[in-house]
PASEBA-1860 file (N, C-alpha, C; in nm, 3 decimals):
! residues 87
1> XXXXXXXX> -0.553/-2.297/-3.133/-0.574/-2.194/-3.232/-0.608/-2.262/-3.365 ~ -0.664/-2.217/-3.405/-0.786/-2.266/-3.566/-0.670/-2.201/-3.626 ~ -0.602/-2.315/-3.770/-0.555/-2.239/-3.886/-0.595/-2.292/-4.010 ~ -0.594/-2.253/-4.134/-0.617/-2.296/-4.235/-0.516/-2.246/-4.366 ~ -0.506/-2.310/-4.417/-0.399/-2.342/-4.522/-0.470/-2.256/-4.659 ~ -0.368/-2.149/-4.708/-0.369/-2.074/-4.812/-0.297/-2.116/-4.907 ~ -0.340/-2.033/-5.043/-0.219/-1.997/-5.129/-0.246/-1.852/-5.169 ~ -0.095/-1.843/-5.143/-0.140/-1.640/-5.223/-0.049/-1.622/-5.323
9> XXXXXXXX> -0.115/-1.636/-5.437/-0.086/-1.573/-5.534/-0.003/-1.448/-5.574 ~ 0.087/-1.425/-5.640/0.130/-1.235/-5.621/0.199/-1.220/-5.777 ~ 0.190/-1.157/-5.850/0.212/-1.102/-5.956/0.284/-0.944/-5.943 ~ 0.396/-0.970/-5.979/0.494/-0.836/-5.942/0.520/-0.739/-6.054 ~ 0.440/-0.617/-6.080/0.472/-0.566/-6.239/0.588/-0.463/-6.253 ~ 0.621/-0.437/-6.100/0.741/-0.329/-6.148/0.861/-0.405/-5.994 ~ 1.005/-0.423/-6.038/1.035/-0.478/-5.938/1.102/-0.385/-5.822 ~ 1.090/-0.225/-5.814/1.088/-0.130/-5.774/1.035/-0.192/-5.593
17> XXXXXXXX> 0.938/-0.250/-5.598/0.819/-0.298/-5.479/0.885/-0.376/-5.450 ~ 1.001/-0.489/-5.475/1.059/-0.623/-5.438/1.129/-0.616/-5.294 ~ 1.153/-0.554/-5.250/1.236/-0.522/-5.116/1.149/-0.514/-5.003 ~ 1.022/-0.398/-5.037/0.893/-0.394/-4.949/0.844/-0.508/-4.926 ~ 0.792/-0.602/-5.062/0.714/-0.716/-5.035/0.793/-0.835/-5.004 ~ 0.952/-0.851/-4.970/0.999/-0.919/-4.891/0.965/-0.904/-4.771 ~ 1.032/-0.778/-4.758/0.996/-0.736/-4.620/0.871/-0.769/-4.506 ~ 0.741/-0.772/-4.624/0.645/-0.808/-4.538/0.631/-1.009/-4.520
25> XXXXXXXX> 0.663/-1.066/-4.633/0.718/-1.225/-4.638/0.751/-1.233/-4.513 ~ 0.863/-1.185/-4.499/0.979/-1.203/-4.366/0.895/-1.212/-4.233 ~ 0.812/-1.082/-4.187/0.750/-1.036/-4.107/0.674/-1.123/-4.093 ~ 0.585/-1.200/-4.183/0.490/-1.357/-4.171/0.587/-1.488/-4.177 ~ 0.679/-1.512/-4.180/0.752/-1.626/-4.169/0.683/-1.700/-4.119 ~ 0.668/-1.707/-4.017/0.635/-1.790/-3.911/0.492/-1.887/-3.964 ~ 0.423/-1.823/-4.062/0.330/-1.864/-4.122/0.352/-1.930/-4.290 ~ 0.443/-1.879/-4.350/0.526/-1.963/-4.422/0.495/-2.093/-4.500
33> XXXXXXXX> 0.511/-2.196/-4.516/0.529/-2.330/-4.579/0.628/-2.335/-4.687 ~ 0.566/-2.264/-4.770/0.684/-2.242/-4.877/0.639/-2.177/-4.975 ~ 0.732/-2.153/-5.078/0.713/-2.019/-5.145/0.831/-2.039/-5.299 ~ 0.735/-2.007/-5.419/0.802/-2.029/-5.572/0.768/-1.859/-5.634 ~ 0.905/-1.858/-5.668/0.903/-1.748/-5.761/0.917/-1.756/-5.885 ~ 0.921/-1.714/-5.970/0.929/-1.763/-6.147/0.888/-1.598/-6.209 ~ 1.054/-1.579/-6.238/1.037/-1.442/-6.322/0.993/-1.486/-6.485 ~ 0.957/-1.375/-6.485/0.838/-1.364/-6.660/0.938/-1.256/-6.748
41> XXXXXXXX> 1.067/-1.285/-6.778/1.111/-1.127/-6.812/1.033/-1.088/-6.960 ~ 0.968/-1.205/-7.026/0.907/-1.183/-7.143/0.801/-1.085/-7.134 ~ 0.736/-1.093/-7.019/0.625/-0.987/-6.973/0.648/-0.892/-6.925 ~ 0.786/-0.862/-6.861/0.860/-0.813/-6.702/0.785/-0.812/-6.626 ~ 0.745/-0.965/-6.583/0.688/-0.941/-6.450/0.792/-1.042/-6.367 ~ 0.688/-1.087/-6.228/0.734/-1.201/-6.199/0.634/-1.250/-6.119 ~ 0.604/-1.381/-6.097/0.542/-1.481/-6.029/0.553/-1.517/-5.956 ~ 0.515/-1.512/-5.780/0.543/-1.592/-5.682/0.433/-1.663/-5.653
49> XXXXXXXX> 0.398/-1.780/-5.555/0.281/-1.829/-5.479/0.370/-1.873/-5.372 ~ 0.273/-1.815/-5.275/0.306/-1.829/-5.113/0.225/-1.945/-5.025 ~ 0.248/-2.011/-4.972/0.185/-2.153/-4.904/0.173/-2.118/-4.768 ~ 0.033/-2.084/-4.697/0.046/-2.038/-4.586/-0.031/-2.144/-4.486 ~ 0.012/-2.181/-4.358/-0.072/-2.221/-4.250/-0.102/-2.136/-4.151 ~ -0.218/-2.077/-4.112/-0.219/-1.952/-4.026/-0.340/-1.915/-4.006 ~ -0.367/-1.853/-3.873/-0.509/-1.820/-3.863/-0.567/-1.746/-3.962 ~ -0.711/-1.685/-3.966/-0.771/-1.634/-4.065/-0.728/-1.533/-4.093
57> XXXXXXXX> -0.753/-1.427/-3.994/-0.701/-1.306/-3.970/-0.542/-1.308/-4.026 ~ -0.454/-1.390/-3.949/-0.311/-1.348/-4.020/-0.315/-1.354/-4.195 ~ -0.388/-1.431/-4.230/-0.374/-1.512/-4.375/-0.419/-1.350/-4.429 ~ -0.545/-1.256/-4.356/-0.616/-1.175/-4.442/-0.527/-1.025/-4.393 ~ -0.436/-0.996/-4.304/-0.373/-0.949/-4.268/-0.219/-0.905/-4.334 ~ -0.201/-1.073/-4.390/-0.064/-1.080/-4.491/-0.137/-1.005/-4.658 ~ -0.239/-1.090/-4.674/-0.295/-1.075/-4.797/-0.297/-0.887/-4.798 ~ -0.406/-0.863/-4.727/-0.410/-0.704/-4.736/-0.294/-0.624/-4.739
65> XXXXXXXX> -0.200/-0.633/-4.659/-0.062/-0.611/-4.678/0.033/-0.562/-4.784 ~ 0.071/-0.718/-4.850/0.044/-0.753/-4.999/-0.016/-0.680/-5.134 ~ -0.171/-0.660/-5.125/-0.267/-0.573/-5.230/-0.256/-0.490/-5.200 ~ -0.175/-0.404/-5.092/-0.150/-0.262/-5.091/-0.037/-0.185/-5.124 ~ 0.046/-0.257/-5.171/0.163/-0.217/-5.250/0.163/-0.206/-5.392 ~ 0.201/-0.080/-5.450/0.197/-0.051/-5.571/0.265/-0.172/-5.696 ~ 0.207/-0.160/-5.800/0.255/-0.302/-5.861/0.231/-0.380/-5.856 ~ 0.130/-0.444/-5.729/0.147/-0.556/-5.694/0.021/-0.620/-5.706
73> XXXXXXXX> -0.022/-0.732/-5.745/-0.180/-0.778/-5.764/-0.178/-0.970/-5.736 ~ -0.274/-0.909/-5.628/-0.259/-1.044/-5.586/-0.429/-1.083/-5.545 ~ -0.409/-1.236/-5.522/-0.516/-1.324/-5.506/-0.468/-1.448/-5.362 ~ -0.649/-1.433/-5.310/-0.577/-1.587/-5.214/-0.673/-1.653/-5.227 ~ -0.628/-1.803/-5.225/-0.726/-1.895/-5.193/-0.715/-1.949/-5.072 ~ -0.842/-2.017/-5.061/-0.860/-2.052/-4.928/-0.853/-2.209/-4.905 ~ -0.757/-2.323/-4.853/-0.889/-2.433/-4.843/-0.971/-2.440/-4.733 ~ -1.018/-2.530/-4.767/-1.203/-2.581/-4.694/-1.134/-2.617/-4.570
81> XXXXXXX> -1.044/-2.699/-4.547/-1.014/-2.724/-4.411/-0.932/-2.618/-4.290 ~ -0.952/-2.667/-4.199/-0.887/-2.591/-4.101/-0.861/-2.678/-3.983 ~ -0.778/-2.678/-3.947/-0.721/-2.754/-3.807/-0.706/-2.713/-3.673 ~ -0.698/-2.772/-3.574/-0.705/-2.692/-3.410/-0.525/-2.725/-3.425 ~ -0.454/-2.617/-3.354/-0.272/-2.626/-3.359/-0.298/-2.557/-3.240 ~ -0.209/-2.674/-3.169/-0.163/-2.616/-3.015/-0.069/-2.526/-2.983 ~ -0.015/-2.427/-2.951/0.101/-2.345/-2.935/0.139/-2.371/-2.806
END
C-alpha cells in the first residue's frame, strides 16, 4: 500500500467543536505520527498540526472530515514522497 506523509494543519475558533474533532483524531489513529496543540487564548483560538502517514484517500478523507466541522479551518500539506508499506 502507497502512503505519503502529511501535515494538517487545524485552527480551532470556538472550542464548542473540541470533542467532535477528537473524536475524528481517534478514529484515524492508526494514521497518526504525532500531533502539537498550542492554545492562543490571546486570540481564543487554538492550534494543532497533525503528522500523518497514510494513503491518499485516508489523508483526504481525515482532512475533509476535519473542514467540515463548524469552527474549524484547516489546511494540508502534502510531501512529494510516498513509500510502498507492507501490511
Amino acid at each position: 500500500m502507497e502512503t505519503r506523509i502529511a501535515l494538517i494543519g487545524i485552527v480551532v475558533e470556538n472550542k464548542d467543536c473540541i470533542e467532535k474533532l477528537n473524536a475524528i483524531l481517534h478514529e484515524y489513529g492508526e494514521y497518526i505520527v504525532g500531533r502539537m496543540g498550542i492554545p492562543y487564548p490571546k486570540r481564543h483560538v487554538s492550534v494543532i498540526s497533525v503528522v500523518v502517514d497514510a494513503p491518499n484517500d485516508m489523508i483526504s478523507a481525515l482532512s475533509g472530515k476535519l473542514g467540515m466541522l463548524p469552527h474549524v479551518n484547516i489546511k494540508t500539506v502534502y510531501s512529494k514522497l510516498s513509500s510502498t508499506v507492507e501490511k
